[in-house]
Structure formats: structure tokens, C-alpha cells
C-alpha positions in Angstrom: -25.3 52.9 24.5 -24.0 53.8 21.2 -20.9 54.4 23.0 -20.6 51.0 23.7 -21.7 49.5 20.3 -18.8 51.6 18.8 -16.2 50.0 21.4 -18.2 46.6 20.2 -17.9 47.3 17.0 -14.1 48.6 16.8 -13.2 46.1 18.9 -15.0 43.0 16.2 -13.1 45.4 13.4 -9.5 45.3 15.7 -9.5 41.5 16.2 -10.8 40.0 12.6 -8.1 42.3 11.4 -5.6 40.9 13.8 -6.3 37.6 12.9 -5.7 38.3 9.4 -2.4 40.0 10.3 -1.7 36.9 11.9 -2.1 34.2 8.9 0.9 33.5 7.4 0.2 34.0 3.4 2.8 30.7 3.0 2.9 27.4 5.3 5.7 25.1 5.9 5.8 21.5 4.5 8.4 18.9 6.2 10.0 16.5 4.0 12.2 12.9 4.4 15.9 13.6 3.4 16.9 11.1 0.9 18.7 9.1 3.8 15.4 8.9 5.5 13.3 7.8 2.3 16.1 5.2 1.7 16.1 3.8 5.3 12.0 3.5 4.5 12.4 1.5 1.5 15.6 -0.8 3.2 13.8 -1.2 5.9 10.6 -2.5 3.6 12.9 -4.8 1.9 14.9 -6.3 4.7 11.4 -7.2 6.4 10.1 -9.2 3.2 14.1 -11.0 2.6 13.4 -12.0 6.2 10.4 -14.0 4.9 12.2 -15.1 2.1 10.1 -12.8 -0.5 12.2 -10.5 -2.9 9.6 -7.1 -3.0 10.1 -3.4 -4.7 9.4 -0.7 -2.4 8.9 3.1 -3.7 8.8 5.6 -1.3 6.7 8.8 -2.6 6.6 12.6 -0.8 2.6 13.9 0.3 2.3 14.7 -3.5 2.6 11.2 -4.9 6.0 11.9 -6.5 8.9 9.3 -5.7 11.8 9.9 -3.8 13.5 6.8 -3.8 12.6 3.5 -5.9 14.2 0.0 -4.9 13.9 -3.6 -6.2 15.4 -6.6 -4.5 17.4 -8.8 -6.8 15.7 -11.5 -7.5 12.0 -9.4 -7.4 10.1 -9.3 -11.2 10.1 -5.5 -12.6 6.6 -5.1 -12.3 7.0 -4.5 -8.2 8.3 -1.1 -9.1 5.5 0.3 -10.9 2.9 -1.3 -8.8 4.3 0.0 -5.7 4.3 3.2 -7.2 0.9 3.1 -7.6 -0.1 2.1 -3.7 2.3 4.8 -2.6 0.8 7.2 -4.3 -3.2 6.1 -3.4 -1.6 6.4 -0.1 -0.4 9.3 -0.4 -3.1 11.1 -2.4 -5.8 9.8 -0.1 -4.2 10.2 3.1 -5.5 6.5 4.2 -3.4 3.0 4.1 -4.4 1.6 0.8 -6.4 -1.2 2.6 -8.7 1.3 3.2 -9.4 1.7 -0.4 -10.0 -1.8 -1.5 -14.0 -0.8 -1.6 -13.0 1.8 -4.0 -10.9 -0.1 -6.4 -13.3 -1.5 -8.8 -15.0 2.4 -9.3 -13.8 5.4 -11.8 -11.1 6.6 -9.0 -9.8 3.4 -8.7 -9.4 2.9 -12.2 -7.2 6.4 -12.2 -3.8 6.1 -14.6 -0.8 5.4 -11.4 -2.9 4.5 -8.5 -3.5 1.1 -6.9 -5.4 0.2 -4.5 -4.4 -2.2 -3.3 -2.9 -4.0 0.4 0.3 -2.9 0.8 0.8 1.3 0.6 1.4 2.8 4.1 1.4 6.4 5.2 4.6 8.1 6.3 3.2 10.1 9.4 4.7 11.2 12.9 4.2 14.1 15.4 1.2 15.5 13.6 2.7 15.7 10.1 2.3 13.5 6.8 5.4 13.1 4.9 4.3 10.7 2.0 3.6 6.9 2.1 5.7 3.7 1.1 4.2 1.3 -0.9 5.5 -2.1 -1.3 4.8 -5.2 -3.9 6.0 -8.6 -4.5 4.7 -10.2 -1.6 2.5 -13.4 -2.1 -0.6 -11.4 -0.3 -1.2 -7.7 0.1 -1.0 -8.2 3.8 2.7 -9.2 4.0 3.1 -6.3 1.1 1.7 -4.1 3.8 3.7 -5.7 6.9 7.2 -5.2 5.1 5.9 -1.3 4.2 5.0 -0.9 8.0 8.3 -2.5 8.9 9.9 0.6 6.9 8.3 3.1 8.4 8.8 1.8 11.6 12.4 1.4 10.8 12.7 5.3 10.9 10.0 5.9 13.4 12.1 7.3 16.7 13.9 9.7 14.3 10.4 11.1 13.1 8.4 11.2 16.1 11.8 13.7 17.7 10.8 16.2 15.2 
């Protein structure tokens, strides 16, 4: 019997140590080239010209921080910063900002470069989150949002073959 409580025992000791072996003390993080960001934030903008509305669309990376920043012509300064700010709720809370909207009028939502509003869109494909896109200048957050989701989708095929 204590024969076997040792083997047990050893064996417990063998595989918790193995398991340790096997965690990697670093882990990989994919990120959108700047070609792919851009193609995000076209793609956002092309969607909202299509309904007549001039947006700005600012793609960010899982951290919040922007990779690429566009405003249509005609589209008031302000779309920058504000899609900024959905991109990086989206990004921070891993959820489309319309999720948020119940959260807006508390102490998070009141956070210095988040909004939390319609229109900020996760970046995800084939198990991995790559930032969001968030998009302003539309008339409603829900076109905001559409134009975003147009973006993403505009690079979709490319992500999902990772």
C-alpha cells in the first residue's frame, strides 16, 4: 500500500511539474498590419458615403491605442475624437459599444476617452481579438455602427484564414 501511494504521489509531483514545464512564461498577441487597419477604416467610410453621410472612423489595437485615424472630407473634427472613444470602450470592454449604453450614465462611463456609445465594433476572427473600429458622424448610432461593421467585414475573409 504505501508502495502505491508513493507511485500516486510521484506520479501527482511528475505531472503538476510537467504542466508547469509546459506554460509558456510569454504568449503571443496577433496584430492588424497597417494595410489591414486602413482597409477597416475605408471600408467604414465607404459604407457611410454610400448613404450620403461624411463619418470619421479610428481603428484602435486590443489596448485601446489607435492605429489608423480617418475623416471624410466634408465630416466635422469632432468624429475623430468621438470615434476614438467607442473604439476604445470597445476595445477595453471586449463588447460592441451598444452593449454599454446601460453603463454610460455611471462612473465608468464617465472615464476621460471612452464613449459609450452606438457605433464601436470589435475586430475579432478565428478565436482572436485584434482591437475594435469605432465610427461617428452618422445621424444615429446605429448607422455609426452599420458603417463600422461594414469595415470589419470589408477585411473579414483575410482574418478568418489566419
Amino acid at each position: 500500500m504505501k508502495k502505491m501511494l508513493i507511485a500516486v504521489a510521484g506520479s501527482l509531483l511528475l505531472s503538476s511539474s510537467m504542466s508547469f514545464a509546459e506554460d509558456s512564461p510569454v504568449i503571443s498577441v496577433k496584430r492588424l498590419t497597417l494595410e489591414t487597419a486602413t482597409r477597416i477604416a475605408q471600408g467604414a467610410i465607404d459604407e457611410c458615403r454610400g448613404k450620403g453621410i461624411q463619418i470619421g472612423a479610428t481603428v484602435v489595437d486590443r489596448n485601446g491605442i489607435v492605429q489608423v485615424a480617418m475623416r471624410d472630407t466634408l465630416a466635422p473634427t469632432i468624429t475623430l475624437e468621438i470615434s476614438h472613444g467607442k473604439a476604445a470602450a470597445a476595445a477595453n470592454f471586449s463588447v460592441n459599444t451598444a452593449a454599454l449604453a446601460d453603463r454610460a450614465n455611471t462612473p465608468i462611463g464617465r472615464v476621460p476617452g471612452i464613449v459609450m456609445s452606438t457605433g464601436g465594433v470589435l475586430i475579432e476572427a478565428a478565436g482572436s481579438m485584434y482591437g475594435a473600429v469605432g465610427v461617428s458622424g452618422a445621424p444615429s448610432g446605429k448607422t455609426d455602427e452599420e458603417c463600422a461593421l461594414a469595415g470589419v467585414a470589408a477585411v473579414m475573409d483575410d482574418l478568418e484564414m489566419m
